[in-house]
N, CA, C, O and CB atoms as a CASP TS submission, in Angstrom:
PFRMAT TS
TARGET T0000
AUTHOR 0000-0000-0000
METHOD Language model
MODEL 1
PARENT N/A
ATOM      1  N   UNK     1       0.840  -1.170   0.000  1.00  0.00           N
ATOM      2  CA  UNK     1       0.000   0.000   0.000  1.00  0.00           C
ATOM      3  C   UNK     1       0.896   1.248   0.000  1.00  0.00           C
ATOM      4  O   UNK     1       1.798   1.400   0.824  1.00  0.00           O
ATOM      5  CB  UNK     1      -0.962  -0.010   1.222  1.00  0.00           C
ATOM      6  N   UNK     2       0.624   2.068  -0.894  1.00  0.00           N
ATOM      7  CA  UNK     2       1.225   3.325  -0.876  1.00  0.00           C
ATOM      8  C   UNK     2       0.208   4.785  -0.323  1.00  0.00           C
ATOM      9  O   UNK     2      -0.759   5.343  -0.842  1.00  0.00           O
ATOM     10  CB  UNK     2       1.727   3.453  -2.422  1.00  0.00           C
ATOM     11  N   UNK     3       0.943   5.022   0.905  1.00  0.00           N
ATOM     12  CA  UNK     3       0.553   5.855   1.419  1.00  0.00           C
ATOM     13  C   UNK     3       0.566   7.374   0.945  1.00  0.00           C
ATOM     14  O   UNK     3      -0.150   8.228   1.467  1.00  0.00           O
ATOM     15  CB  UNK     3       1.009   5.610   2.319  1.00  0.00           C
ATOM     16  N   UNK     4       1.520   7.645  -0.175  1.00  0.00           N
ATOM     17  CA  UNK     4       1.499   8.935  -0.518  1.00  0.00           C
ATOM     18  C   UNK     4       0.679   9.503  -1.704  1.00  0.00           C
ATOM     19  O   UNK     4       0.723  10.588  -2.284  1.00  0.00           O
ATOM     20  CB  UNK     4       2.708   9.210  -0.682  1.00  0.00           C
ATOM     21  N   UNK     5      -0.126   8.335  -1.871  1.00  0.00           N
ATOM     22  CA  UNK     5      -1.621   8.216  -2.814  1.00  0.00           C
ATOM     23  C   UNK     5      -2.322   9.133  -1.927  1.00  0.00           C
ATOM     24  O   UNK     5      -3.408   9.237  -2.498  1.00  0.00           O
ATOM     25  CB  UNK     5      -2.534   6.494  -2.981  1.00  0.00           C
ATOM     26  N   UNK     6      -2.375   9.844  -0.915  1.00  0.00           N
ATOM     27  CA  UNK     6      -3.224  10.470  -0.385  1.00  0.00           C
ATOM     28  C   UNK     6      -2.877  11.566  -0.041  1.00  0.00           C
ATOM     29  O   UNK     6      -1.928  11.846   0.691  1.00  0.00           O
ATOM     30  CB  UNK     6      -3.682   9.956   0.398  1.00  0.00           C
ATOM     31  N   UNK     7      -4.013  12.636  -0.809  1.00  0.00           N
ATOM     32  CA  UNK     7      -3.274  13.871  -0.550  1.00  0.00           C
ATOM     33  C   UNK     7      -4.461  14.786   0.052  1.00  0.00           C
ATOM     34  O   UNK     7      -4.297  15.948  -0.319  1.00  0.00           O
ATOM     35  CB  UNK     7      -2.508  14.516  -1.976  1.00  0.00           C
ATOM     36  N   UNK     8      -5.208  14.683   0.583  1.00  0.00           N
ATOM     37  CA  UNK     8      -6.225  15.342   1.509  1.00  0.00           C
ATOM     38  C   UNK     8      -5.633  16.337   2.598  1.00  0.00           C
ATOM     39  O   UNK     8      -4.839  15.627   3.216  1.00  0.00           O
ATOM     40  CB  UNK     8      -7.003  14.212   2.263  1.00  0.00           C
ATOM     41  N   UNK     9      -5.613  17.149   2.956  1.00  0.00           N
ATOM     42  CA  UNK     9      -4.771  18.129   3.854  1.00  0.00           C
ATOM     43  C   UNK     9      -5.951  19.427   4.580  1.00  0.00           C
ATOM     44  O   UNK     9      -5.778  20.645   4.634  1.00  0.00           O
ATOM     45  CB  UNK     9      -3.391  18.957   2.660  1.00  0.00           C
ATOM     46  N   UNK    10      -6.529  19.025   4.818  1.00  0.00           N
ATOM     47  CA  UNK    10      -8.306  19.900   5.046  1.00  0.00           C
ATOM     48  C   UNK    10      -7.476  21.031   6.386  1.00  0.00           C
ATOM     49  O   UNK    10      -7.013  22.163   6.246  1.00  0.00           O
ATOM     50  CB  UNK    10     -10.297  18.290   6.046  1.00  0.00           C
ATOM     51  N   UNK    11      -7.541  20.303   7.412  1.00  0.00           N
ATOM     52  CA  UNK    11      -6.819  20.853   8.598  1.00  0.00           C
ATOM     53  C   UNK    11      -4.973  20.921   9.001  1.00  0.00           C
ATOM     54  O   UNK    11      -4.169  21.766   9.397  1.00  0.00           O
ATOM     55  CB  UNK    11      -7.490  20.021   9.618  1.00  0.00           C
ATOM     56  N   UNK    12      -4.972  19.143   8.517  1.00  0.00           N
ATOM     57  CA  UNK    12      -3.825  18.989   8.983  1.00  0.00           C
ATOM     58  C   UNK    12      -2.415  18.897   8.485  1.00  0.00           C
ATOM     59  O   UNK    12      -2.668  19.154   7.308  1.00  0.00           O
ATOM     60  CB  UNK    12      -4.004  18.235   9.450  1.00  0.00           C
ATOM     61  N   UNK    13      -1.356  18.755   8.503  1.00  0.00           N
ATOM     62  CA  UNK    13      -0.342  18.528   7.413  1.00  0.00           C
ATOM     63  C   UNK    13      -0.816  17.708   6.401  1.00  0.00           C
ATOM     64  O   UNK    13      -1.735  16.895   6.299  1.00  0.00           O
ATOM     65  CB  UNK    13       0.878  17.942   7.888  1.00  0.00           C
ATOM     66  N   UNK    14       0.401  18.310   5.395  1.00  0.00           N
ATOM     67  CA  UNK    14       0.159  17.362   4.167  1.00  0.00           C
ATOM     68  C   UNK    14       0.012  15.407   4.622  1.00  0.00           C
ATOM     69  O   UNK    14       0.610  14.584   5.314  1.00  0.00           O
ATOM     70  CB  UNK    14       1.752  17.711   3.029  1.00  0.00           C
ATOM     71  N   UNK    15      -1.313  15.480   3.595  1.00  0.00           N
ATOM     72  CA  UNK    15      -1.488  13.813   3.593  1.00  0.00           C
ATOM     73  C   UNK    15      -2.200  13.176   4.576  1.00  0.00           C
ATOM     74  O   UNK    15      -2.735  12.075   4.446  1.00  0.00           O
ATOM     75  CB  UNK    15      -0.247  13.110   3.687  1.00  0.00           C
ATOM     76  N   UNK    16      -2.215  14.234   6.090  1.00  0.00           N
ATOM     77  CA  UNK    16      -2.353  13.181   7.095  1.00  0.00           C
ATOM     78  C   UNK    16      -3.800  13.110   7.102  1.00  0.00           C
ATOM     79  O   UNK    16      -4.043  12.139   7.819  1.00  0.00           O
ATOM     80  CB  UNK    16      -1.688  13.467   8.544  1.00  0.00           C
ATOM     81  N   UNK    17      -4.778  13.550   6.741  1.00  0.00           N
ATOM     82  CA  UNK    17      -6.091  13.832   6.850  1.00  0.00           C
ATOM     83  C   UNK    17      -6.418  12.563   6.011  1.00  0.00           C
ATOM     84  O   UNK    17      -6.566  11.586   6.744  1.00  0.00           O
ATOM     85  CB  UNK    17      -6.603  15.341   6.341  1.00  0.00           C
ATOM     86  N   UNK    18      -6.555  12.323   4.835  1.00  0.00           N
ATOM     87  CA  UNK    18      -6.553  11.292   4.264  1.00  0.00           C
ATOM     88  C   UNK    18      -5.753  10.057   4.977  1.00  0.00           C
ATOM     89  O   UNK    18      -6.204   9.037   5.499  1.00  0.00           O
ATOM     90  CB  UNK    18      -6.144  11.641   3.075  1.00  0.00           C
ATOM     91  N   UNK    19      -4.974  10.318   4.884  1.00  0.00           N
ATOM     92  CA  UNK    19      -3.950   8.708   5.641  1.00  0.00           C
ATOM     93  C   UNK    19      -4.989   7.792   6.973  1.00  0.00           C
ATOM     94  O   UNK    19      -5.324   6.608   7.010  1.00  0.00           O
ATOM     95  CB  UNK    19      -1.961   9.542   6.871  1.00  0.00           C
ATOM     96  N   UNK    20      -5.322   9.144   8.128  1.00  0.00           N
ATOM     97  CA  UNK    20      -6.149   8.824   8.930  1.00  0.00           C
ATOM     98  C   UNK    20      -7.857   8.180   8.727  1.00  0.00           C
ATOM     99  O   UNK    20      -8.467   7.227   9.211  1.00  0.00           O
ATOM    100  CB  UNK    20      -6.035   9.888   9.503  1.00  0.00           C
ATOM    101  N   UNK    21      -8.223   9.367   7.660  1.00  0.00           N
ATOM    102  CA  UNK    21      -9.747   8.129   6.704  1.00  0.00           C
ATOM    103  C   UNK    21      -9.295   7.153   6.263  1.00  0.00           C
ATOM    104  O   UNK    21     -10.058   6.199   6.111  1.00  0.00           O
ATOM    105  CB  UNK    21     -10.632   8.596   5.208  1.00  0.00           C
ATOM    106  N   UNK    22      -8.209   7.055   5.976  1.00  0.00           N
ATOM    107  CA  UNK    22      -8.264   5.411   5.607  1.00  0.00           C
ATOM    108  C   UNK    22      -8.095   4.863   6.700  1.00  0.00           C
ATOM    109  O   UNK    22      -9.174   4.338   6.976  1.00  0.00           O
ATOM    110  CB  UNK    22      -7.222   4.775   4.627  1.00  0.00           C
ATOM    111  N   UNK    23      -7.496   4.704   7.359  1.00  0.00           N
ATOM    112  CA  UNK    23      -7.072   3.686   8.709  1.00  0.00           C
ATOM    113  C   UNK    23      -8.205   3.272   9.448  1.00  0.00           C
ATOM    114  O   UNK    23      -8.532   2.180   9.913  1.00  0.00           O
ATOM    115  CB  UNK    23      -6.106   4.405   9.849  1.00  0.00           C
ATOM    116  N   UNK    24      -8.942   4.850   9.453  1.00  0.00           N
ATOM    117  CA  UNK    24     -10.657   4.723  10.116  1.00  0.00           C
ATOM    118  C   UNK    24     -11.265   3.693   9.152  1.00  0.00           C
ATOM    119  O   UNK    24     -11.748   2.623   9.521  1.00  0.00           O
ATOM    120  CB  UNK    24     -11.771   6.406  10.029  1.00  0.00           C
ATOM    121  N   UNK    25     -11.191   4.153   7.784  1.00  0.00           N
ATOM    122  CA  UNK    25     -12.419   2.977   7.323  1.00  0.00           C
ATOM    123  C   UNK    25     -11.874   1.548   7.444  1.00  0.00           C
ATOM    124  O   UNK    25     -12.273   0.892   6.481  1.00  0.00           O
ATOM    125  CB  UNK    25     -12.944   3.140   5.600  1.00  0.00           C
ATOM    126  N   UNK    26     -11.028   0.750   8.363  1.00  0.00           N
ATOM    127  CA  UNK    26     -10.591  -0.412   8.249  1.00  0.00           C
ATOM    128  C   UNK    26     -11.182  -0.478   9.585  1.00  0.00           C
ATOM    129  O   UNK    26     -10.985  -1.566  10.126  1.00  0.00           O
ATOM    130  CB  UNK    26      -9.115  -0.736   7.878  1.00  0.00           C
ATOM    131  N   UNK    27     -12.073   0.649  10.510  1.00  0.00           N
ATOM    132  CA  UNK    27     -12.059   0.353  12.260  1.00  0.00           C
ATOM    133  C   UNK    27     -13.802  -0.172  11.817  1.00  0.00           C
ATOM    134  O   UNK    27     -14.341   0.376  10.856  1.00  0.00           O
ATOM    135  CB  UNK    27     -11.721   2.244  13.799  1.00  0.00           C
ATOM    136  N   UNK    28     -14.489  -1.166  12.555  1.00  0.00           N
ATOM    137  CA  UNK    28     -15.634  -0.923  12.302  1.00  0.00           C
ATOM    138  C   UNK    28     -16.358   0.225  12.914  1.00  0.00           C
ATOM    139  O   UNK    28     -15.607   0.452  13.863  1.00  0.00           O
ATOM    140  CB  UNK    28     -16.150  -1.921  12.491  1.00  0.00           C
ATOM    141  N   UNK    29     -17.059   0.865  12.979  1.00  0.00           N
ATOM    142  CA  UNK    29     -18.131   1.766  13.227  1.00  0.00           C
ATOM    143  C   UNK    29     -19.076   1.395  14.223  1.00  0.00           C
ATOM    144  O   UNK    29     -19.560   2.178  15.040  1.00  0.00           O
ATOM    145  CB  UNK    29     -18.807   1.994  12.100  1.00  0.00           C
ATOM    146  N   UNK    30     -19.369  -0.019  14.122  1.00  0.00           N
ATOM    147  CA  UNK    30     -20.389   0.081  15.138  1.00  0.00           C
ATOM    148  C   UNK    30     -19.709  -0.146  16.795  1.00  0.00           C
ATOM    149  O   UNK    30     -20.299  -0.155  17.875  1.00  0.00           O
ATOM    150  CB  UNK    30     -21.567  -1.127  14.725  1.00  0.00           C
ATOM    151  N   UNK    31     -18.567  -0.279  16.547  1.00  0.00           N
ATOM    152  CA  UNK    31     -17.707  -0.116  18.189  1.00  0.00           C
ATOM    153  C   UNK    31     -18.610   1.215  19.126  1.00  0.00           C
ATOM    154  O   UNK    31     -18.547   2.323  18.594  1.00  0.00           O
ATOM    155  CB  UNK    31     -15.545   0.590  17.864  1.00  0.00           C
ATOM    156  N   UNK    32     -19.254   1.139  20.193  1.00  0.00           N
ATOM    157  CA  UNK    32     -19.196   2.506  20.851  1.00  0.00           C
ATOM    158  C   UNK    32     -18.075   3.661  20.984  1.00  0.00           C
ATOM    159  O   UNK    32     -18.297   4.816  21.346  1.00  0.00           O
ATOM    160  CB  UNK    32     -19.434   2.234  22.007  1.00  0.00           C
ATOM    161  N   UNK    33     -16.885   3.141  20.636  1.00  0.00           N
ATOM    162  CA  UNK    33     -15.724   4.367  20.714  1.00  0.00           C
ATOM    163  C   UNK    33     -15.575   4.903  19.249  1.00  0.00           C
ATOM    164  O   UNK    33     -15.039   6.011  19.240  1.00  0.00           O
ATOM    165  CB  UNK    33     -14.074   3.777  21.294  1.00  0.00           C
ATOM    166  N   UNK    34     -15.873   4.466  18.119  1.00  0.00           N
ATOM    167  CA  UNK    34     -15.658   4.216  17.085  1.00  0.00           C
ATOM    168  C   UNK    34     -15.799   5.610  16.634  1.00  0.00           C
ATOM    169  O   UNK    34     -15.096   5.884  15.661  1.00  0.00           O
ATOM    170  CB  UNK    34     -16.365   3.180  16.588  1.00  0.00           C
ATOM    171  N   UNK    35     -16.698   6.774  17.205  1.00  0.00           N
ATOM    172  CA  UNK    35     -16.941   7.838  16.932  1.00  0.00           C
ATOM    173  C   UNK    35     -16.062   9.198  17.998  1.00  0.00           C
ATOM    174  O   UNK    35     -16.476  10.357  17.977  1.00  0.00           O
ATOM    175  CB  UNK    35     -18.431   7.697  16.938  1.00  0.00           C
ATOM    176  N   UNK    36     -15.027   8.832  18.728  1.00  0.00           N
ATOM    177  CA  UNK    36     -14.229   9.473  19.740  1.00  0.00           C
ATOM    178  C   UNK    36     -12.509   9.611  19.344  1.00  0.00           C
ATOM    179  O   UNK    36     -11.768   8.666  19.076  1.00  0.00           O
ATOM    180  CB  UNK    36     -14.476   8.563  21.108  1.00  0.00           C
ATOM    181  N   UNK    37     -12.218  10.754  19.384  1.00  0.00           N
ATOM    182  CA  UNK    37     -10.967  11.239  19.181  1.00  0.00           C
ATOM    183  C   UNK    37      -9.904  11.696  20.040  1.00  0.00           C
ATOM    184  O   UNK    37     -10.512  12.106  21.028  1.00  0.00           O
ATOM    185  CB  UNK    37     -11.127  12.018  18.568  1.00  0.00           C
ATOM    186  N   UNK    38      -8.853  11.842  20.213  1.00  0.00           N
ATOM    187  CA  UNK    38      -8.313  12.794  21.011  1.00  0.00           C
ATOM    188  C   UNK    38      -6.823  13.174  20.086  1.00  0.00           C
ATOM    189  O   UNK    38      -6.128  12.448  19.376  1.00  0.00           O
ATOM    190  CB  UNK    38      -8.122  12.145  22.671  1.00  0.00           C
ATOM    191  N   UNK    39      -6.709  14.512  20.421  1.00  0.00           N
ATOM    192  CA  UNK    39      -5.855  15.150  19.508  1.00  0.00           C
ATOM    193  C   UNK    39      -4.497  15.763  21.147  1.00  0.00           C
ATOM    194  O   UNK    39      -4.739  16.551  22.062  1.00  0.00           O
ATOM    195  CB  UNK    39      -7.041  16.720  18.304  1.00  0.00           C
ATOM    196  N   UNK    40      -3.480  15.142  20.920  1.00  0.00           N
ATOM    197  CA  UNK    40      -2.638  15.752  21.877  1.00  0.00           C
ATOM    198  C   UNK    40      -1.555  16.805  21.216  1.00  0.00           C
ATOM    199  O   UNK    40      -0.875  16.520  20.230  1.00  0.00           O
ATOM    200  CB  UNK    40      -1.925  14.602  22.647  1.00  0.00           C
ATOM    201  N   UNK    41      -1.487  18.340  22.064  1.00  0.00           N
ATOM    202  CA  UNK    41      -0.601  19.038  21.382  1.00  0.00           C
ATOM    203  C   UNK    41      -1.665  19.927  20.525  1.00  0.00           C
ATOM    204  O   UNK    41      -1.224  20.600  19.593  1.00  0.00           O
ATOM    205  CB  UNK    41       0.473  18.090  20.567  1.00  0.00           C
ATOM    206  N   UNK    42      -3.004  19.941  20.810  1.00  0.00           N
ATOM    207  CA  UNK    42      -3.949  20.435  19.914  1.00  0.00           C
ATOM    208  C   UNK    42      -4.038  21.602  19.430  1.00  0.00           C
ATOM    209  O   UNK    42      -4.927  22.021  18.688  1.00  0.00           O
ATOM    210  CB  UNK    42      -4.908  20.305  20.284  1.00  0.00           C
ATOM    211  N   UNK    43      -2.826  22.345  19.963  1.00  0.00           N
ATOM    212  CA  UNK    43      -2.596  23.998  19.426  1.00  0.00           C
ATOM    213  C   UNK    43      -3.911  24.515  19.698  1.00  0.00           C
ATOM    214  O   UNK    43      -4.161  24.495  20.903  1.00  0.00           O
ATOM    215  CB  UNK    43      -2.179  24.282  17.638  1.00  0.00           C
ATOM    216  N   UNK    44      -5.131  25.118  18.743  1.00  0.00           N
ATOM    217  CA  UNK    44      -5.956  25.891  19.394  1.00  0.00           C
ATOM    218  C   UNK    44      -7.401  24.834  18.558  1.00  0.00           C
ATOM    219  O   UNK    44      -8.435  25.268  18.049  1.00  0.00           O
ATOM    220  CB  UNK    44      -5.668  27.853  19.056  1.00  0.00           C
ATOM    221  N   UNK    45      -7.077  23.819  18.653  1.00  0.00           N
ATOM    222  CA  UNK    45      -8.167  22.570  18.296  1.00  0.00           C
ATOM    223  C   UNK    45      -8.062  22.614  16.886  1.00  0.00           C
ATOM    224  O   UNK    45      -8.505  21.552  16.451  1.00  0.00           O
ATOM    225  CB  UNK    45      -9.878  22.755  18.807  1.00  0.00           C
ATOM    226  N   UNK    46      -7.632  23.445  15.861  1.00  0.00           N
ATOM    227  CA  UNK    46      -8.089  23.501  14.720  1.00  0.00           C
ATOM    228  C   UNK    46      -6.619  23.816  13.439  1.00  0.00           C
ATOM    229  O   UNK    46      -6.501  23.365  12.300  1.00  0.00           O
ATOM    230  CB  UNK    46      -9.312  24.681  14.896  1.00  0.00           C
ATOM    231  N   UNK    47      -5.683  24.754  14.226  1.00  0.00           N
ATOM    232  CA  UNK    47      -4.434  24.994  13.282  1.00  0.00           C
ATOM    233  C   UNK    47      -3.693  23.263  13.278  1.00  0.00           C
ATOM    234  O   UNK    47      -3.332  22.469  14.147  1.00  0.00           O
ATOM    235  CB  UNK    47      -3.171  26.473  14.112  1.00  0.00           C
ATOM    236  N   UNK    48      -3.728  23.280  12.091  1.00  0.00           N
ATOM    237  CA  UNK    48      -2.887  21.702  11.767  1.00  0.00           C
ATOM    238  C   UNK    48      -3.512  20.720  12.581  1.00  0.00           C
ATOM    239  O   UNK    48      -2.779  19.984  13.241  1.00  0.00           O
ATOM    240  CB  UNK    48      -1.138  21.617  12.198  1.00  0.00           C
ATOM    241  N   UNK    49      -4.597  20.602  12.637  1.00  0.00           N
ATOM    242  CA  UNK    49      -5.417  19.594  13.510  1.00  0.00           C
ATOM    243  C   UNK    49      -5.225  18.365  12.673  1.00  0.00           C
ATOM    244  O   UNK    49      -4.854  18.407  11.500  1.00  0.00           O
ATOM    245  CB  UNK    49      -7.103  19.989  13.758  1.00  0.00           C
ATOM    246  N   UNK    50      -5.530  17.140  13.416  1.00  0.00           N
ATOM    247  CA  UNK    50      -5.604  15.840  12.704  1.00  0.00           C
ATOM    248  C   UNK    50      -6.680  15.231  12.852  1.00  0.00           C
ATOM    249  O   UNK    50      -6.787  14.095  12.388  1.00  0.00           O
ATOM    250  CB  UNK    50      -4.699  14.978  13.009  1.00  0.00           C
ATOM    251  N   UNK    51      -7.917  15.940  13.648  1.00  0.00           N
ATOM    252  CA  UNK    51      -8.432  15.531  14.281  1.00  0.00           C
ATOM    253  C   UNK    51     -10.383  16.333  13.905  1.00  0.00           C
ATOM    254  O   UNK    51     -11.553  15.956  13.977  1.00  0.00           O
ATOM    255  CB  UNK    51      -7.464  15.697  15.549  1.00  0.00           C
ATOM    256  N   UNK    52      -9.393  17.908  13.409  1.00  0.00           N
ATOM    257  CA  UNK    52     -10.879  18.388  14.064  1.00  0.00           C
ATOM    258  C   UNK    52     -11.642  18.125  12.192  1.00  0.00           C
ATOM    259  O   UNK    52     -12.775  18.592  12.080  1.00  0.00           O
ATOM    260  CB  UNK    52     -10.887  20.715  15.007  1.00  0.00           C
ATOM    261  N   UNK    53     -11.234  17.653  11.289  1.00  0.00           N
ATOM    262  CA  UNK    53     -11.962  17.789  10.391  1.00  0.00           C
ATOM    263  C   UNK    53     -13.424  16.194  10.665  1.00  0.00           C
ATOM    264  O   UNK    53     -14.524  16.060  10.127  1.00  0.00           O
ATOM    265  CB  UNK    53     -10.772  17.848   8.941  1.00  0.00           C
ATOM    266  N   UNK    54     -12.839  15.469  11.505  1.00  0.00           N
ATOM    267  CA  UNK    54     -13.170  14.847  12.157  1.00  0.00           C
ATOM    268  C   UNK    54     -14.818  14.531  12.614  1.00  0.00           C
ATOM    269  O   UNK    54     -15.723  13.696  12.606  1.00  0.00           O
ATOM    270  CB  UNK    54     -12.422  15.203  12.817  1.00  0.00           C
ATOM    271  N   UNK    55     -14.356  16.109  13.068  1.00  0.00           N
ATOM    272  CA  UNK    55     -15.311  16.458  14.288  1.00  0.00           C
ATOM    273  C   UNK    55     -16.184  17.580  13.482  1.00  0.00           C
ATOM    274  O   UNK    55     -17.278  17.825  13.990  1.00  0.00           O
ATOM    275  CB  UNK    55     -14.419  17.119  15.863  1.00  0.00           C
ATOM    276  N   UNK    56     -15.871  18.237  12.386  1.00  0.00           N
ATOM    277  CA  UNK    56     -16.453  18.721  11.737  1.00  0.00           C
ATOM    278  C   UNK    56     -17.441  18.441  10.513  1.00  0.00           C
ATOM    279  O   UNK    56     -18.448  19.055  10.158  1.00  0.00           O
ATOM    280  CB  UNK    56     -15.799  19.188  11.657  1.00  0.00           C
ATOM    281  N   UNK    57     -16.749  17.186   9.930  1.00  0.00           N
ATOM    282  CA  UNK    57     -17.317  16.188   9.018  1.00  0.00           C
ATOM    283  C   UNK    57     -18.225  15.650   9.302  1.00  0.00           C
ATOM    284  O   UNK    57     -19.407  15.790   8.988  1.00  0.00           O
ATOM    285  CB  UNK    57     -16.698  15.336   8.695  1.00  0.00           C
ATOM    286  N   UNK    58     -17.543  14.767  10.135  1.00  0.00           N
ATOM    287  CA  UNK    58     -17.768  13.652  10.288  1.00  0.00           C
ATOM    288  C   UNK    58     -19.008  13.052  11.757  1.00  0.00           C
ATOM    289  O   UNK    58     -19.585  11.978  11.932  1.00  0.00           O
ATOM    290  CB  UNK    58     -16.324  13.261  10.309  1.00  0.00           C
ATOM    291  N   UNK    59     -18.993  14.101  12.405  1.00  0.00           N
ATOM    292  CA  UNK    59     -19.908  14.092  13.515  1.00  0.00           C
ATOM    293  C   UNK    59     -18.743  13.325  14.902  1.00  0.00           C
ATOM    294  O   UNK    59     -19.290  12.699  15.811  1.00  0.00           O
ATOM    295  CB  UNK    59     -21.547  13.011  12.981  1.00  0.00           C
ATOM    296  N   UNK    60     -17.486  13.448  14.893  1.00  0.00           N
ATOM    297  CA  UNK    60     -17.029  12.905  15.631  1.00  0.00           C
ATOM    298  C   UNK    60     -16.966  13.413  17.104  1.00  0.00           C
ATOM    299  O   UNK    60     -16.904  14.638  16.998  1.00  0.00           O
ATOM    300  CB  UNK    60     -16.119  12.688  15.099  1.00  0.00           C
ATOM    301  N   UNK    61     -16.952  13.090  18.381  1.00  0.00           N
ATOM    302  CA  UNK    61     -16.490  13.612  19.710  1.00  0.00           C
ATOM    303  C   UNK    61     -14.902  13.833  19.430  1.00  0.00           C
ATOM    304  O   UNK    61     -14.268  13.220  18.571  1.00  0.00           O
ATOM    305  CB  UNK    61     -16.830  12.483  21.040  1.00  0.00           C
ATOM    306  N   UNK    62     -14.303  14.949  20.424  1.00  0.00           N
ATOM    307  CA  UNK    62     -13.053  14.674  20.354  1.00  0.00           C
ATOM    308  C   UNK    62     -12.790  15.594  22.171  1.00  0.00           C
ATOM    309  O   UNK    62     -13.339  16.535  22.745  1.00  0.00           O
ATOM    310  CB  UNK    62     -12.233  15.356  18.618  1.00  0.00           C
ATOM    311  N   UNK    63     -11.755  14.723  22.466  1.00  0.00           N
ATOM    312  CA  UNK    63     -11.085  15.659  23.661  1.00  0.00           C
ATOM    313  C   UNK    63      -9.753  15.807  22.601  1.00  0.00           C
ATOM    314  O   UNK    63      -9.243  14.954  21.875  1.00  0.00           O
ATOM    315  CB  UNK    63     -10.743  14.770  25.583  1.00  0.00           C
ATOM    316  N   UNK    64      -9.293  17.690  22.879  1.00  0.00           N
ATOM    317  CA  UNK    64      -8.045  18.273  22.976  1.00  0.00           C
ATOM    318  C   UNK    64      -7.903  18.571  23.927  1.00  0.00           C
ATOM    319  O   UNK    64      -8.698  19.118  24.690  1.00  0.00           O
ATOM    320  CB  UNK    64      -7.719  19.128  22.348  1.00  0.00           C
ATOM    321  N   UNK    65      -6.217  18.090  24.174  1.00  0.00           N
ATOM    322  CA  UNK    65      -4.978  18.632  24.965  1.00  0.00           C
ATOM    323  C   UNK    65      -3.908  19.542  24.270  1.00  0.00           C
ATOM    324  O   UNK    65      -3.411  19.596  23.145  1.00  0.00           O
ATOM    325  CB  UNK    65      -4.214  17.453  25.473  1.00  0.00           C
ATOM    326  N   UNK    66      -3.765  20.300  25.564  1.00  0.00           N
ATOM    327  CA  UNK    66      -3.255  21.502  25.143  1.00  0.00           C
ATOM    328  C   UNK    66      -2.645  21.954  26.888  1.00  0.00           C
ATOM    329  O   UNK    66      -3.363  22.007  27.887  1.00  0.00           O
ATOM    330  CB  UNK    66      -4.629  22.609  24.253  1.00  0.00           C
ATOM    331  N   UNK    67      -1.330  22.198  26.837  1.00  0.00           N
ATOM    332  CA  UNK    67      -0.752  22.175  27.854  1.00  0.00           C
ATOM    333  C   UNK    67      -0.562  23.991  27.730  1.00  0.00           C
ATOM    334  O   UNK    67      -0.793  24.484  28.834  1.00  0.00           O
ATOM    335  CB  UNK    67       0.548  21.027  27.886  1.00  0.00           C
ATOM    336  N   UNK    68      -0.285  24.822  26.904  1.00  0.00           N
ATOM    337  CA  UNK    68      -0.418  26.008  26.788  1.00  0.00           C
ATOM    338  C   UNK    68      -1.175  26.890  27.009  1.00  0.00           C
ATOM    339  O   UNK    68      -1.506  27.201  25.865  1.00  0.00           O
ATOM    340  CB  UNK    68      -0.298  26.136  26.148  1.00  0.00           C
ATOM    341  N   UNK    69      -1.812  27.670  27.802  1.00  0.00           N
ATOM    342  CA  UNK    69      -3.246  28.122  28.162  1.00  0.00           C
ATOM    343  C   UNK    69      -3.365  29.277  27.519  1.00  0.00           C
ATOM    344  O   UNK    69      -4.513  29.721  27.484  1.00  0.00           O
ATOM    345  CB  UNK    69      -3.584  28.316  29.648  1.00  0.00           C
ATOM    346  N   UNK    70      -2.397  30.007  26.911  1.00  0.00           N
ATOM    347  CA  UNK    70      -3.008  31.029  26.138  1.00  0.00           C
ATOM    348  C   UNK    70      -3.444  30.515  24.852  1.00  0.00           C
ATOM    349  O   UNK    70      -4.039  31.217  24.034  1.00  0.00           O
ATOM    350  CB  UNK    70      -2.121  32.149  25.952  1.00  0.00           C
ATOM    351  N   UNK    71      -3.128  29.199  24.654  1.00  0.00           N
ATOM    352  CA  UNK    71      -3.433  28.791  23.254  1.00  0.00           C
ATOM    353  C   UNK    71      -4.715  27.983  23.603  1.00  0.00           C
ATOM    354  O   UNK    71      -5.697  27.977  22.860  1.00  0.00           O
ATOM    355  CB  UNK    71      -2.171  27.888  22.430  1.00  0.00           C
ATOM    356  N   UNK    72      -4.672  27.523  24.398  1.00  0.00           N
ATOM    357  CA  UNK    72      -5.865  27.046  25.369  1.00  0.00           C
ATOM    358  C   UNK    72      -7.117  27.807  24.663  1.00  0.00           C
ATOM    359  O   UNK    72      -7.940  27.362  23.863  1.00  0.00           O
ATOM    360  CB  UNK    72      -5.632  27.565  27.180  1.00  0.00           C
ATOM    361  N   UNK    73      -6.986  29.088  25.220  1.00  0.00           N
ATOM    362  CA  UNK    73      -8.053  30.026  25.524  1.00  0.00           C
ATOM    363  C   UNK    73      -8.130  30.659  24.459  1.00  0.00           C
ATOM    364  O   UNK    73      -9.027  31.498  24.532  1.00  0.00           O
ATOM    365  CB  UNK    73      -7.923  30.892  26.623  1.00  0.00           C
ATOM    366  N   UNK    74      -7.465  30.654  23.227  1.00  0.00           N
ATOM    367  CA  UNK    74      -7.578  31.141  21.689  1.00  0.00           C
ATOM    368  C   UNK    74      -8.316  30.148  21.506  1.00  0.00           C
ATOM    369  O   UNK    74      -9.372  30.781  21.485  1.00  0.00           O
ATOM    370  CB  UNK    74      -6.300  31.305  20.640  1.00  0.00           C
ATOM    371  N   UNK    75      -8.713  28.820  21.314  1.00  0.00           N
ATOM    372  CA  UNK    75      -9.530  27.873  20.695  1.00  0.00           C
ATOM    373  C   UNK    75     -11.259  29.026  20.751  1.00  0.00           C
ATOM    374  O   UNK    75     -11.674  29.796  21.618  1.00  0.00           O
ATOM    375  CB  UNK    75      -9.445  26.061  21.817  1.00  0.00           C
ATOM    376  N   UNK    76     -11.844  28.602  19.362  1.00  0.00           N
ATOM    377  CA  UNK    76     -13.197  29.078  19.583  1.00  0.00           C
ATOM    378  C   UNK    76     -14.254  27.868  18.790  1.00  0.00           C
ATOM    379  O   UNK    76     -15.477  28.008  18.813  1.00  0.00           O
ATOM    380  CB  UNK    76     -13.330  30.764  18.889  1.00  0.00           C
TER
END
């Protein structure tokens, strides 16, 4: 499998947005967690996220971490 077939980049660095839909569509769905995220390092939930297109798309939950509190408190 070649991973650099994927070039989706919505939020996050190049590729990784795609790379991650795929990996998801191999998880089944009907798991109860199957719809839960967590993004560590989350900057302000959304710059270079891997996570939040996710949560925007896709209807996903997500907890961000974020050890920085002014960046914390920039998230909207």
């Amino acid at each position: 499998m070649n991973l650099k077939s994927y070039s989706d980049d919505i939020y996050s660095q190049p590729r990784e947005n795609s790379i991650i839909k795929y990996l998801l569509s191999l998880i089944s769905e009907s798991h109860p967690l199957s719809k839960w995220c967590v993004e560590f390092g989350a900057w302000d939930g959304k710059f270079l996220s891997n996570t939040f297109n996710l949560v925007e798309t896709y209807s996903y939950k997500a907890v961000y971490i974020k050890s920085n509190k002014k960046l914390y408190k920039s998230y909207k």
